[in-house]
C-alpha positions as a printed NumPy array, in Angstrom:
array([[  0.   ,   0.   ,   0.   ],
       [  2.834,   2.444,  -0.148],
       [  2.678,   5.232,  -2.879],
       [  5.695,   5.952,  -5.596],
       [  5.865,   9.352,  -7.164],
       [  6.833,   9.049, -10.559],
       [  8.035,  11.658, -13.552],
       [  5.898,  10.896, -16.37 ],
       [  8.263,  12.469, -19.223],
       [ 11.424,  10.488, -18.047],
       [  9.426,   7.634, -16.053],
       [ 11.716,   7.665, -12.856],
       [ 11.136,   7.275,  -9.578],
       [ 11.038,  10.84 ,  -7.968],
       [  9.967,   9.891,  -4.506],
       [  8.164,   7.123,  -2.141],
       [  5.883,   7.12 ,   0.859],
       [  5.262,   4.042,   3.007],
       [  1.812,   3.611,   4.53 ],
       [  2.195,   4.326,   8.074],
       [  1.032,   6.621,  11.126],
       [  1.24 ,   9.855,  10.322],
       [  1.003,  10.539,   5.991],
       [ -1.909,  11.965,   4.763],
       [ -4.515,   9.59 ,   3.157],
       [ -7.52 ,  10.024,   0.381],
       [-10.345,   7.585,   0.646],
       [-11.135,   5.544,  -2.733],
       [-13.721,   3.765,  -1.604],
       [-16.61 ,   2.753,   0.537],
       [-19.231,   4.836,   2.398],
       [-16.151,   7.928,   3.386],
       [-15.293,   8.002,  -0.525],
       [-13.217,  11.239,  -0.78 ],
       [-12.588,  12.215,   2.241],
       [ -9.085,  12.957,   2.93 ],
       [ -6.894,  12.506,   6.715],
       [ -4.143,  11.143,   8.494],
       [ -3.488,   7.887,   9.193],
       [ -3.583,   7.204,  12.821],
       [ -2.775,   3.616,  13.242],
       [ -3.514,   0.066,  11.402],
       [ -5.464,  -2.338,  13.11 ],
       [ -5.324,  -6.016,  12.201],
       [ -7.712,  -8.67 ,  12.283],
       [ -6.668, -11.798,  11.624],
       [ -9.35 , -14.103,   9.213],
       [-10.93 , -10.699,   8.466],
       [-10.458,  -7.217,   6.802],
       [ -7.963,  -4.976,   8.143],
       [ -9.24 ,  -1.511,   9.659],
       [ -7.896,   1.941,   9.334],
       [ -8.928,   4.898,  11.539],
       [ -8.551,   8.614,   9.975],
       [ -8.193,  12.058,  11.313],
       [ -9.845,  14.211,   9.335],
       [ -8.478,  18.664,   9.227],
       [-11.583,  19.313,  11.392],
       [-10.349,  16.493,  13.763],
       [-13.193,  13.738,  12.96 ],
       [-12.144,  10.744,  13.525],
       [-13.202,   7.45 ,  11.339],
       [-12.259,   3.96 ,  10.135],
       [-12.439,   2.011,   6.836],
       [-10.881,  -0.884,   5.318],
       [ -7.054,  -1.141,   3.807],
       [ -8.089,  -1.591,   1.155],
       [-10.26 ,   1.375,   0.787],
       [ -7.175,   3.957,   1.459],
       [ -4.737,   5.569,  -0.81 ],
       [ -1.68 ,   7.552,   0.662],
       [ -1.231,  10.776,  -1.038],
       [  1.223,  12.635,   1.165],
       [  3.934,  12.364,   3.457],
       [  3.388,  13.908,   6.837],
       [  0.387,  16.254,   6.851],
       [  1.204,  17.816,   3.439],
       [ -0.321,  16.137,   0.367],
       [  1.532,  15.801,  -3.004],
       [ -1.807,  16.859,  -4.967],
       [ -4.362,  19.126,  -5.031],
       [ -7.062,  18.087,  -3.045],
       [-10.499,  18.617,  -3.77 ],
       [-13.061,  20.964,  -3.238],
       [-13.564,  21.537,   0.797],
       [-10.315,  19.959,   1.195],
       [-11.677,  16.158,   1.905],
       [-13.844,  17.099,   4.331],
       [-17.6  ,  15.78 ,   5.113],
       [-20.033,  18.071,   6.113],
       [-22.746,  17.255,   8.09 ],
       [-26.262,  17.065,   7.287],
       [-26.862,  20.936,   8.396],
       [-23.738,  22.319,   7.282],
       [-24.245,  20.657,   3.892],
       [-27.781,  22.676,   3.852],
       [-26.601,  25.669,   5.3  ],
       [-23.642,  26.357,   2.322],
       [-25.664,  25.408,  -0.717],
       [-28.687,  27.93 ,   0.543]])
């Protein structure tokens, strides 16, 4: 699950991130599909699916599968843009409250 950084006009490597405590994570997947956070830790279950809680900018804090979870930073800084909001889910009120 770690991340390479690669130049597309030369193809090499520029740069590599390991998936671990503490890089900054977009969510591919699932019910939290693009929200963005830091990983916190990695929990293991053996016979079953492996569990990753996230803290999100507003300090949320959630969980979703490994396989679900795509590093896109190192640290706290991201190597893309991220989207719109910056990754981060609204709730049901706030949602209403910015579209009115």
């Amino acid at each position: 699950n770690d991340t390479v950084r690669v130049d597309i006009s030369t193809g090499k490597i520029l740069d590599h991130v390991k998936f671990e405590a503490g890089n900054t994570v977009m969510i591919k997947g699932g019910n939290n599909m693009g929200r963005v956070g830091v990983i916190m830790h990695r929990e293991r279950h053996p016979g079953s699916f492996e569990i990753v809680p996230i803290k999100d900018a507003v300090g949320h804090t959630f969980s979703t599968r490994l396989t679900n979870v795509f590093v896109v930073g190192k640290g706290t800084k991201p190597w893309i843009s991220l989207p719109k909001g910056n990754g981060i889910k609204l709730s049901i009120v706030e949602d209403r409250n910015a579209k009115m």
